[in-house]
C-alpha positions as CSV (number, residue, x, y, z in Angstrom):
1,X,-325.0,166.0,-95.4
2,X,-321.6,164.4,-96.7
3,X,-320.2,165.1,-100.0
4,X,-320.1,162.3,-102.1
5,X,-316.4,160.4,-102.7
6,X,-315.2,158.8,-105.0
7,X,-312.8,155.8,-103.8
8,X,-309.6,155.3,-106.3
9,X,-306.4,153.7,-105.8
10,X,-304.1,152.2,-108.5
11,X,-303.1,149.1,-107.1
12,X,-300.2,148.9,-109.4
13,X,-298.7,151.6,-107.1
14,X,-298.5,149.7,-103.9
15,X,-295.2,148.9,-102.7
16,X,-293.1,147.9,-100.2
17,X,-292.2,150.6,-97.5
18,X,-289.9,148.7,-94.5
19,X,-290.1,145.4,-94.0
20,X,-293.7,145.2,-92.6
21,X,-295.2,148.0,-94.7
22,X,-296.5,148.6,-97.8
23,X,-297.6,152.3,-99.2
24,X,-300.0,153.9,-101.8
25,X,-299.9,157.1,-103.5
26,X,-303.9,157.3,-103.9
27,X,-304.5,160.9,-103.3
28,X,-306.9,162.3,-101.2
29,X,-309.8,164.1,-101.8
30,X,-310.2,168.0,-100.1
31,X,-314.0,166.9,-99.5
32,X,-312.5,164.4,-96.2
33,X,-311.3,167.7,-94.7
34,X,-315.1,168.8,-94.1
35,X,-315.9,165.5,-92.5
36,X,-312.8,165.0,-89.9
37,X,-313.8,167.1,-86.9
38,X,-310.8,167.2,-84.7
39,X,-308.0,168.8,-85.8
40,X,-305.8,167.5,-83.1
41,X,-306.9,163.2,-83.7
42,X,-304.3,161.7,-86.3
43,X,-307.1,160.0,-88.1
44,X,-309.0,163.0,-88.6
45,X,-306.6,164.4,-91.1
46,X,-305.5,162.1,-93.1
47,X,-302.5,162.0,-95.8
48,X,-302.7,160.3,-99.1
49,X,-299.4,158.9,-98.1
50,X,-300.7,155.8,-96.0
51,X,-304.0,155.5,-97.2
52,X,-305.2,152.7,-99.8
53,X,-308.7,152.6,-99.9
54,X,-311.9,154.6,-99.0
55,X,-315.7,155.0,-99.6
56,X,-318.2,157.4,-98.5
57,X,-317.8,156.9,-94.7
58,X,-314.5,155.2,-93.6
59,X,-311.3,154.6,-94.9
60,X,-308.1,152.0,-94.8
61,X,-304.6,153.4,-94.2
62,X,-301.1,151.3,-93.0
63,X,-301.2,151.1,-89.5
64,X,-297.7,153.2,-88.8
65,X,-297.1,150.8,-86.2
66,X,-297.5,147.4,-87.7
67,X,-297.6,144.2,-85.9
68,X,-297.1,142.0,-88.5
69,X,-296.6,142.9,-92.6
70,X,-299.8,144.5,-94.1
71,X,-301.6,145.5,-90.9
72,X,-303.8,148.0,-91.5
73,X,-306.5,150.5,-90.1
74,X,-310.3,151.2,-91.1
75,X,-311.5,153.9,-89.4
76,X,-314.8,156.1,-90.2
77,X,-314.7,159.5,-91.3
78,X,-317.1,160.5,-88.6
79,X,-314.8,161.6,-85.1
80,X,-316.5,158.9,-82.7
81,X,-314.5,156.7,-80.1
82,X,-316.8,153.7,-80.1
83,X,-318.1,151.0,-82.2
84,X,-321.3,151.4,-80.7
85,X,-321.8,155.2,-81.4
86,X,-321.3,154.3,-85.0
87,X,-324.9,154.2,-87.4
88,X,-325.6,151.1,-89.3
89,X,-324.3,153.0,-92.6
90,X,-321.0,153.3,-90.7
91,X,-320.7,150.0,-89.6
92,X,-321.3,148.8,-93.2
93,X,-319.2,151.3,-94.6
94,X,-316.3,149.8,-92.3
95,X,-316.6,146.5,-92.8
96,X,-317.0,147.0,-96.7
97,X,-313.3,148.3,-96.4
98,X,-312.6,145.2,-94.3
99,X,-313.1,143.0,-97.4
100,X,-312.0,145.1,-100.3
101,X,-308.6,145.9,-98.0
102,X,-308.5,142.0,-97.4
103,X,-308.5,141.6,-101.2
104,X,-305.7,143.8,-101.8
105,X,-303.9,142.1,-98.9
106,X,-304.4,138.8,-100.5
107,X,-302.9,139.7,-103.4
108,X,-299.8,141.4,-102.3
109,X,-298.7,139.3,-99.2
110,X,-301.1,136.4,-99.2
111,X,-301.3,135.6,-96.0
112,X,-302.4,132.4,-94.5
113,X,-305.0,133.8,-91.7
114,X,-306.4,137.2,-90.4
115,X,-306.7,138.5,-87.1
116,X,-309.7,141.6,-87.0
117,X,-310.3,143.7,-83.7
118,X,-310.6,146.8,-82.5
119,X,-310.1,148.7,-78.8
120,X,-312.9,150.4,-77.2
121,X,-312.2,152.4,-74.5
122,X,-308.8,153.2,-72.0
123,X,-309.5,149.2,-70.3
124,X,-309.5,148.1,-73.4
125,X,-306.3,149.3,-74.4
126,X,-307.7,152.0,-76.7
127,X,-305.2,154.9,-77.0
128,X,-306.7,157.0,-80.0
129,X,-310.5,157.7,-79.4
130,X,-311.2,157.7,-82.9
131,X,-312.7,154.4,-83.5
132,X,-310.4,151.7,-85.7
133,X,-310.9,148.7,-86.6
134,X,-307.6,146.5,-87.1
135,X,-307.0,144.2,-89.6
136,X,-303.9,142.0,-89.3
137,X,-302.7,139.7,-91.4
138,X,-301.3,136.2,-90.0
139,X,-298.7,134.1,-91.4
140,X,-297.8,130.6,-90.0
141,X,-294.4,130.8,-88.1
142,X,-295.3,134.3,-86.7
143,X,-296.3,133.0,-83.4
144,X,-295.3,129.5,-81.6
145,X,-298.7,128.9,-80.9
146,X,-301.8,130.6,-82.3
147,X,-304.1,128.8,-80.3
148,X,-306.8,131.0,-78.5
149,X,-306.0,134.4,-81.3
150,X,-307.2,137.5,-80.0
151,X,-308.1,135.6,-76.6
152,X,-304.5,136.8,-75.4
153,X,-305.3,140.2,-74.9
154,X,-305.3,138.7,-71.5
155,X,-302.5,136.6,-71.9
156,X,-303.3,133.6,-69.0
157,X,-307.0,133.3,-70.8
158,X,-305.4,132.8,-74.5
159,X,-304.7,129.5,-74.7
160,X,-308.0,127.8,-73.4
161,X,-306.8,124.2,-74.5
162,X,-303.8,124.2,-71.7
């Protein structure tokens, strides 16, 4: 059985971090350490450094390498490498984080669109097997042409309208 968490941040103490990051100083509870079960996985052990947000499953940290300014990561306690090996309290848990880390997002970069994805297994591109769900904030100018969005993970399917 889990210990139960309790999620705090001070928003006020976001900030810019780089260009394309932003940073919190939330700090993080000992209780995550009896959760994460690989010592060698970067998301098992996380710092309070990079992370913003969390509830009693997941959590939302900066990714470290961002693709565009405020990308970030929400990725379940629970060492698992698929989507689909998470419970439906996971799941939830996850996409709870999507929204409340969305909100933040919205008011410190307000973005005009979001990409949300995630890799699941090594065809997939998938280079950590811990299981993280992106969420990446668009703003118009960052691409030519957005057309097609995630569809250009294989990039002669992306654009289905040429």
């Amino acid at each position: 059985m889990m210990r139960k968490r309790v999620a705090w941040v001070d928003y006020t103490t976001l900030c810019a971090s780089g260009p394309n990051r932003f940073h919190s100083i939330a700090p993080i509870p000992h209780a995550w350490k009896t959760v994460c079960m690989n010592k060698d996985c970067p998301f098992c052990n996380p710092s309070g450094e990079d992370t913003v947000i969390f509830n009693d499953l997941a959590y939302a940290r900066w990714d470290i390498y961002p693709v565009s300014k405020g990308h970030m990561l929400i990725i379940p306690f629970r060492h698992t490498a698929s989507w689909f090996d998470t419970t439906d309290e996971e799941k939830k848990a996850i996409f709870d984080l999507v929204e409340k880390s969305k909100a933040i997002l919205d008011q410190k970069s307000s973005p005009d669109g979001y990409n949300i994805g995630m890799n699941i297994g090594k065809t997939a591109g998938q280079t950590i097997f811990h299981l993280h769900v992106h969420l990446m904030p668009r703003y118009e100018g960052d691409v030519d042409d957005p057309t097609g969005g995630v569809r250009h993970v294989i990039p002669e399917k992306g654009n289905y309208k040429k």
